[in-house]
N, C-alpha and C positions, 0 to 999 in steps of 0.2 A: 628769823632766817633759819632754814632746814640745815641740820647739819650733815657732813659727807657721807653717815651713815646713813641717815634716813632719807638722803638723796638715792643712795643707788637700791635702799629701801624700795621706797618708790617708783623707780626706772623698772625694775623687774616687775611688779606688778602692773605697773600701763602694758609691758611687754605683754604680760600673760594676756590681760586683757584681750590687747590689740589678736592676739595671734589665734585667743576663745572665737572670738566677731569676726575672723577671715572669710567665715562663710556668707556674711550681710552683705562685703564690699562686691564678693561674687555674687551674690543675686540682683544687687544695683544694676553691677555691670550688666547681669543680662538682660535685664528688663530694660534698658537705655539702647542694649547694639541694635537694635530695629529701629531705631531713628535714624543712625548714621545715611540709612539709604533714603530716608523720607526729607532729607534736606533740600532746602530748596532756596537758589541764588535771589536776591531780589531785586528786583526791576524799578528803577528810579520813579515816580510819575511825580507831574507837576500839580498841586493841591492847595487849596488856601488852609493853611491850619491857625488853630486857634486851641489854647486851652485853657480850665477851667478851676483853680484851684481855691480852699480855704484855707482861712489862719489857722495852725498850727498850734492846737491847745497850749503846750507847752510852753510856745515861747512867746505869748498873747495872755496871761494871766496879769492881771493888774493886783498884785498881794497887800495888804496893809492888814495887818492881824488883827480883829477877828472876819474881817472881810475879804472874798476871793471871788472877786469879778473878773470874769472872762469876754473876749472878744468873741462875736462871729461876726466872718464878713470872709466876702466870696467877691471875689475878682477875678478877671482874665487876663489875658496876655499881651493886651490891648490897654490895659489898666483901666477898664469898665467895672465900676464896682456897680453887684448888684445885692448887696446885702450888707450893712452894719448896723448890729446890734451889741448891748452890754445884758450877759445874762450869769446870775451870780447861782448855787448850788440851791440858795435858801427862795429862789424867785417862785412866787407860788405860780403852779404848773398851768392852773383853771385861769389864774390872769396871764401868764402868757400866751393863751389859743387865742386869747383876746385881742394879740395885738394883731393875728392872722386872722379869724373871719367873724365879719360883724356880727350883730345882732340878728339881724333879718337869715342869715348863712351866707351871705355873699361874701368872695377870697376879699381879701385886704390885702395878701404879701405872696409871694412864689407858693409860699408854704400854704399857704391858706387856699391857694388855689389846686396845689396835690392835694389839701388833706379833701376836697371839695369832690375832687376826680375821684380819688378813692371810697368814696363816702363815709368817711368819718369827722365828728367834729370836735376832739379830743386829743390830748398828746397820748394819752395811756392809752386810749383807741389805734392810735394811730402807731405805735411802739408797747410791746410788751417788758421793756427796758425802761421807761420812764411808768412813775407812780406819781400818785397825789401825794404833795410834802406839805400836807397844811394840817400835821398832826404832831403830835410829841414825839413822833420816831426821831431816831436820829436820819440826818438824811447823808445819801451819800453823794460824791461831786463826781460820780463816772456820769452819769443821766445829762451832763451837758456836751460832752462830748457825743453821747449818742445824739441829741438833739441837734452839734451841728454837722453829723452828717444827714441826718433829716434835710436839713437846709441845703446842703450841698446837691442832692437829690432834685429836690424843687426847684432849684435854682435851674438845673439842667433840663428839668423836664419844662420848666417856660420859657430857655433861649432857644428851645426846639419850636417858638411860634415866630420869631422872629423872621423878617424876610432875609434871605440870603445872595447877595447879588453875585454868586460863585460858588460851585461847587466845593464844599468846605469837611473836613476833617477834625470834629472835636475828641483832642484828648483830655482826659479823665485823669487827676490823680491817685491813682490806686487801680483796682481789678474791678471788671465792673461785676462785683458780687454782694450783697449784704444783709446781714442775720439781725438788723435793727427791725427790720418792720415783725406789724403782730400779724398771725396766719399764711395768708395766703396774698398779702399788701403787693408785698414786688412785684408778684409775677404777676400782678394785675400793671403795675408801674411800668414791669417790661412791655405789656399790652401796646400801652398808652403813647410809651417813648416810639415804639413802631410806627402806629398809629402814626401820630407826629412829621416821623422823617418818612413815611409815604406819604403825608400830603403835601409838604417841601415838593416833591418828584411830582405831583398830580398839578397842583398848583402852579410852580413855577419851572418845572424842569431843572431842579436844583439835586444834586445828588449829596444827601447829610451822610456823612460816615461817623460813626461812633466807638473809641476805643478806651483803653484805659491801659497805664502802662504802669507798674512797681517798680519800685526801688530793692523789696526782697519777696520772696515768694517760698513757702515750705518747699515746692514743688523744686526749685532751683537748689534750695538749700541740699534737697536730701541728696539731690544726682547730680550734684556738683562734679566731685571728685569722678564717680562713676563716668560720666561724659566725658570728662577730659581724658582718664585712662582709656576710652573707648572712640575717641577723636570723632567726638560729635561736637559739632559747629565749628571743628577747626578748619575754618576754609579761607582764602585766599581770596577770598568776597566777601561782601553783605552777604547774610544770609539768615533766612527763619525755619522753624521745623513746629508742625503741630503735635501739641503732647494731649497723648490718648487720655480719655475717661479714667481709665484705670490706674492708669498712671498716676493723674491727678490723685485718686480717690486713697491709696496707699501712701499720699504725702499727707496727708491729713487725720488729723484725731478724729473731726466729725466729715464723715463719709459725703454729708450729704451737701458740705460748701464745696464739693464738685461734682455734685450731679447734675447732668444738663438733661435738656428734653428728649435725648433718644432713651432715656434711663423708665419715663412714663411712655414713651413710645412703644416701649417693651413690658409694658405690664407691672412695672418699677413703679416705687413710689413718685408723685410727681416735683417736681422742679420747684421750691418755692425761694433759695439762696441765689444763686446764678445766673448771673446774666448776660456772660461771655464765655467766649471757648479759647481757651490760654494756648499764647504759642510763646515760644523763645527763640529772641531775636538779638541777633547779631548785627548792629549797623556800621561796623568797623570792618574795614579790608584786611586785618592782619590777625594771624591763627590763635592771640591770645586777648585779643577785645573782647571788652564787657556785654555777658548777656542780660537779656533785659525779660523779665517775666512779660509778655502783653496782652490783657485780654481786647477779644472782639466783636461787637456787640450781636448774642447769636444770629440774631434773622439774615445779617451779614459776614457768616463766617464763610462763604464761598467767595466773598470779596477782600478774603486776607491780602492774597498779591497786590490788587489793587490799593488796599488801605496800608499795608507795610510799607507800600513805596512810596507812596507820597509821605509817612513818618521820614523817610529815609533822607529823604530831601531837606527837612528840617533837623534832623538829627548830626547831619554832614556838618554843620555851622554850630552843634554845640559849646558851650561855652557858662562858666567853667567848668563843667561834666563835660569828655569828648566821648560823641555817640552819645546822647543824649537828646530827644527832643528841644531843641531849643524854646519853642513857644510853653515849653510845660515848664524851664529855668525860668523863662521873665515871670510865668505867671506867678511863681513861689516868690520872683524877686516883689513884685509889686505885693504878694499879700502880703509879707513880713512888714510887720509894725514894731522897729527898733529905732533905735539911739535917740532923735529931737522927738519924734514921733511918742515914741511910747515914754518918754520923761513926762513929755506933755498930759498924756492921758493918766499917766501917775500921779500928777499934781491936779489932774480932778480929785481923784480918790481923795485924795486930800482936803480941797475943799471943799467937797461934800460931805466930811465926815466934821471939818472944823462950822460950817455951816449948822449941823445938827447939832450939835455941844453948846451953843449960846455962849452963857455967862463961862462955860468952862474951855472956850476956845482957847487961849494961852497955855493952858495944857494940853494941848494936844505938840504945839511948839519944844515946848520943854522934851517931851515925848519925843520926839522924832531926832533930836539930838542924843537920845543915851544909845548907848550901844547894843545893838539888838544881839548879837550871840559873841560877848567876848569872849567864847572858847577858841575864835579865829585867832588869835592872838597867837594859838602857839604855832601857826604855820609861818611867824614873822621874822 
């Protein structure tokens, strides 16, 4: 604990701090006051939405030391599961493309079917982030997380063939932008997802919209403060405002997870991260409701009004987040594998491990009663 001296220590130095940095909170502000006018009320529509989310590394890990099996699996808001798998850090990489495209090249799984689109027949092909782990390196356990937003990808890009009996709205959980694939993969992905939702339109007179909605956003974070000192989005309505290029490009370390296509339109490098144009949205009538980072998928960013309002409609019913997408809570609700669920899948672990031990299966029993970190004891 600080003592009274080294508190007010301390207090004077944040002051100087704060009082050095007056001139940062002044440039937020200015670069944010030209949205104040760009605001714009949003108009209800009616829309079938649906959304798209995966298990949550985090809280999908199945532990039992020295093994760390992980879930993927991809559900919607509907509770359609369209992917479960167990994929551990040690799982070699060459046998897992195996489970996605045959022998001959034809897809087996969503994923097999993107890595088919894209022309690759590889994980390290197909991600610069995933390596071959079938050597004595040490390997490391970030590569399955990149691997299940692969899947999450795929997933999306083959409920894009599905018939739709309703003009429908899928949201995305997170920004639709990402720095997993290798080269120039996405923006071919981007291609492809287009592709897709104009033949939905060609084929059946179906209109797909596509968004993607955060929970946090650099972009949010830095002009937080700034916008509210500057009474952006404090309005007495729903409301959204689009945040410029440059905006974007000054909340970020790497410039180019916000460069969109006008950036190659102008002789700029080209677009290979991004695959929406971010707005912030307000789906609350009252001047201090949560804004919401949203991207939108580009080729449809003239259809924001359109696509904001029909969020708006499901966001009105949030629950337990108010203003919130509703359909994107159930989807998180249905991917969560906790309490009977994941005890269950934890007592595989188990029996696959007491399975492999033979004659030494009763130790493993003995084992699972000692106390794995009795340093907890002293929180008792």
């Amino acid at each position: 604990m600080l003592d009274p001296k080294s508190q007010q220590e301390l207090k004077q130095e944040i002051v100087t701090c704060i009082t050095s940095d007056k001139g940062v909170l002044e440039a937020l502000r200015a670069e944010v006051r030209s949205l104040r006018s760009a605001v714009r009320r949003i108009q209800a529509r009616s829309t079938t939405s649906i959304s798209l989310v995966g298990t949550d590394g985090g809280n999908n890990q199945l532990q039992f030391d020295p093994f760390l099996i992980q879930l993927i699996r991809v559900v919607d808001s509907s509770n359609n599961e369209y992917c479960l798998e167990a994929v551990s850090p040690t799982t070699p990489v060459s046998l897992l493309a195996e489970r996605h495209i045959a022998a001959d090249g034809t897809p087996k799984t969503s994923l097999g079917e993107m890595m088919v689109y894209l022309g690759v027949k590889t994980l390290p092909a197909l991600s610069h982030m995933i390596r071959s782990n079938e050597d004595d390196r040490p390997v490391s356990p970030s590569w399955v997380q990149v691997y299940r937003e692969l899947v999450e990808w795929a997933i999306l890009f083959s409920l894009l063939k599905k018939e739709f009996g309703t003009d429908t709205l899928i949201i995305c959980d997170g920004l639709l932008r990402s720095k997993v694939f290798s080269k120039d993969l996405f923006a071919k992905l981007r291609i492809g997802l287009q592709e897709r939702i104009e033949a939905q339109w060609t084929k059946s007179r179906r209109r797909i919209f596509l968004a993607g909605v955060a929970k946090h956003s650099k972009v949010l974070t830095r002009y937080r403060l700034a916008m509210a000192l500057e009474s952006v989005m404090q309005t007495d309505y729903p409301a959204f405002v689009e945040v410029p290029r440059e905006i974007e490009e000054r909340a970020y370390v790497w410039s180019e997870f916000a460069r969109g296509d006008e950036e190659a339109d102008k002789g700029g490098e080209a677009n290979k991260f991004v695959g929406g144009k971010m707005f912030l949205v307000k789906f609350g009538q009252h001047r201090r409701d949560p804004i919401w980072p949203v991207d939108i998928f580009l080729p449809q960013a003239r259809d924001a009004q359109a696509i904001i309002g029909s969020m708006l409609a499901d966001a009105i019913h949030g629950f337990p987040v108010p203003h919130y997408p509703l359909c994107l809570q159930k989807a998180h609700e249905n991917a969560a594998l906790v309490d009977f669920d994941f005890d269950i899948l934890q007592d595989f672990i188990y029996e696959g491990v007491r399975g492999s031990l033979g004659v030494q299966a009763p130790d493993l029993d003995v084992f699972q009663l000692q106390d794995a970190d009795p340093a907890q004891r002293r929180y008792g």
